[in-house]
C-alpha positions in Angstrom: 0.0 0.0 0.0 1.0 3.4 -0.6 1.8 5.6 2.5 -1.7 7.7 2.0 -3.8 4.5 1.6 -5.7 3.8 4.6 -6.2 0.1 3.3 -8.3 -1.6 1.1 -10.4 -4.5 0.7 -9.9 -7.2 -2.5 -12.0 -10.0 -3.3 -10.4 -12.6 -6.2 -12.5 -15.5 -7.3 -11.1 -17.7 -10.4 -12.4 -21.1 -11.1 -11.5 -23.0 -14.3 -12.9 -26.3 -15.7 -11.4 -28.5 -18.0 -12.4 -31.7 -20.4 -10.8 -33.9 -22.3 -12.7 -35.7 -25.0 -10.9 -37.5 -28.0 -7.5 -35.4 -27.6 -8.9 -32.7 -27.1 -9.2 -30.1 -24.2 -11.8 -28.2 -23.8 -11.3 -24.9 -21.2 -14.0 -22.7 -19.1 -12.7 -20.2 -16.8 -14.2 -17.5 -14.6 -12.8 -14.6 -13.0 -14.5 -12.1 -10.7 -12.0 -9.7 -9.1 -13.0 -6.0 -7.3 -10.2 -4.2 -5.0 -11.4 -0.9 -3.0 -8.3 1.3 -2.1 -9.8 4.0 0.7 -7.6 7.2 2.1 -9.7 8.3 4.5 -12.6 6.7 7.0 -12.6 4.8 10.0 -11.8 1.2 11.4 -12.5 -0.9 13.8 -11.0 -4.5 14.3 -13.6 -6.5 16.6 -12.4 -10.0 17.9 -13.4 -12.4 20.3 -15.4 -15.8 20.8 -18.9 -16.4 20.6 -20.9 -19.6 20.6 -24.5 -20.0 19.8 -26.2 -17.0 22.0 -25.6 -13.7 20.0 -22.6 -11.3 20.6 -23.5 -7.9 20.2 -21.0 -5.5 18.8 -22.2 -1.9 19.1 -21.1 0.7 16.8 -22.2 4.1 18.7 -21.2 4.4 21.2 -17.9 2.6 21.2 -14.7 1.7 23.1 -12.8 1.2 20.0 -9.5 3.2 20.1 -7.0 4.8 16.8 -3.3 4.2 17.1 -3.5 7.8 19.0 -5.5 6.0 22.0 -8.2 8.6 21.2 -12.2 7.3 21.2 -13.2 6.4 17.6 -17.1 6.4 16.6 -18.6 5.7 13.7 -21.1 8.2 11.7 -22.1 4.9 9.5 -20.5 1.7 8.8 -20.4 1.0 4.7 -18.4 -2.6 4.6 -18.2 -5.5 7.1 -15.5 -8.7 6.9 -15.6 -11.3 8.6 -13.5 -14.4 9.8 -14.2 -17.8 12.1 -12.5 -20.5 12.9 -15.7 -22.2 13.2 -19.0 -22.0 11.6 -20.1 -18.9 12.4 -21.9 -15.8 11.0 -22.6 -12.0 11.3 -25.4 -10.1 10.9 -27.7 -6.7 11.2 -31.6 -8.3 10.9 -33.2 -4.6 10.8 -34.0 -4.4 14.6 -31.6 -2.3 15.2 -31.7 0.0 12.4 -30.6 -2.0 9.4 -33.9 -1.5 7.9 -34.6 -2.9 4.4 -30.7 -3.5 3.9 -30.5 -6.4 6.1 -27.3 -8.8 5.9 -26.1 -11.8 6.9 -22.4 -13.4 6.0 -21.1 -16.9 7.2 -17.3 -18.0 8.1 -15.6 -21.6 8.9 -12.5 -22.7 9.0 -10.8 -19.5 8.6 -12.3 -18.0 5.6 -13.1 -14.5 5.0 -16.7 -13.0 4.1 -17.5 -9.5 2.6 -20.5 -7.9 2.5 -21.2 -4.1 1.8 -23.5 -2.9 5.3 -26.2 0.1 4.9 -24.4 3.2 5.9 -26.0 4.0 9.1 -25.5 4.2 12.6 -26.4 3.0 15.7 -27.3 -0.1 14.9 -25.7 -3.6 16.7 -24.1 -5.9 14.5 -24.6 -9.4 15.8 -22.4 -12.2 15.9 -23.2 -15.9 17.0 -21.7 -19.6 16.3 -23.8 -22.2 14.4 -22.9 -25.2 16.7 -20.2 -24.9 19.4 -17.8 -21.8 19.9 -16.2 -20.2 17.5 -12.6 -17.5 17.6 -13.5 -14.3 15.1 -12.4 -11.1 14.0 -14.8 -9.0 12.3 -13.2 -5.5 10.8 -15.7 -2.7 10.3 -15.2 0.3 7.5 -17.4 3.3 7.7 -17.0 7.0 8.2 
């Protein structure tokens, strides 16, 4: 990253399937790639365990610090990711102010979900295990 990049998020998906039939190899391929560079916003980095009774992770107010140690609250929150080490998910189900833009993503075994969130704010974020309990880290981009 460049030195006035806050960070950025990139998602890179490429499958590719392949036939032979009578010497000769027939190829599909797909690629779906998007990278966001941002220079300015806010983040929070969110971990902890949960199990199968909700976690609730409130974004205003906060505890969430910056590197400075100073309070950092969020005006709305415009991109959620998300990783377990079990199955697991994350969501906002509108009774907290998600409205018509609810969202729900899912993690397991360490892989990482992306989801755009409605820009809003105070609204809880909600995090719970499918069966057991479950290490995360859930990263919050907003304004």
């Amino acid at each position: 990253m460049s030195s006035n990049t806050l960070g950025k998020f990139h998602i890179d998906v490429q499958f590719t399937d392949s036939v032979t039939v009578s010497s000769a190899k027939s190829l599909k391929s797909i690629a779906l790639q998007h990278a966001t560079e941002y220079d300015s916003g806010k983040v929070a980095i969110v971990t902890g365990t949960c199990g199968t009774a909700t976690v609730a992770v409130l974004l205003a107010p906060t505890t969430y610090r910056n590197a400075a140690g100073d309070l950092v609250s969020f005006a709305s929150v415009s991109r959620v990711a998300f990783q377990a080490d079990s199955p697991s998910l994350v969501a906002c189900d509108g009774s907290g102010g998600c409205g018509e833009n609810d969202w729900t993503i899912y993690s397991r075994a360490g892989q990482v979900a992306v989801s755009e969130a409605v820009e809003t704010s105070s609204f809880t974020v909600n995090v719970m295990g499918t069966a057991g309990t479950s290490a995360y880290t859930l990263v919050l981009y907003g304004s």
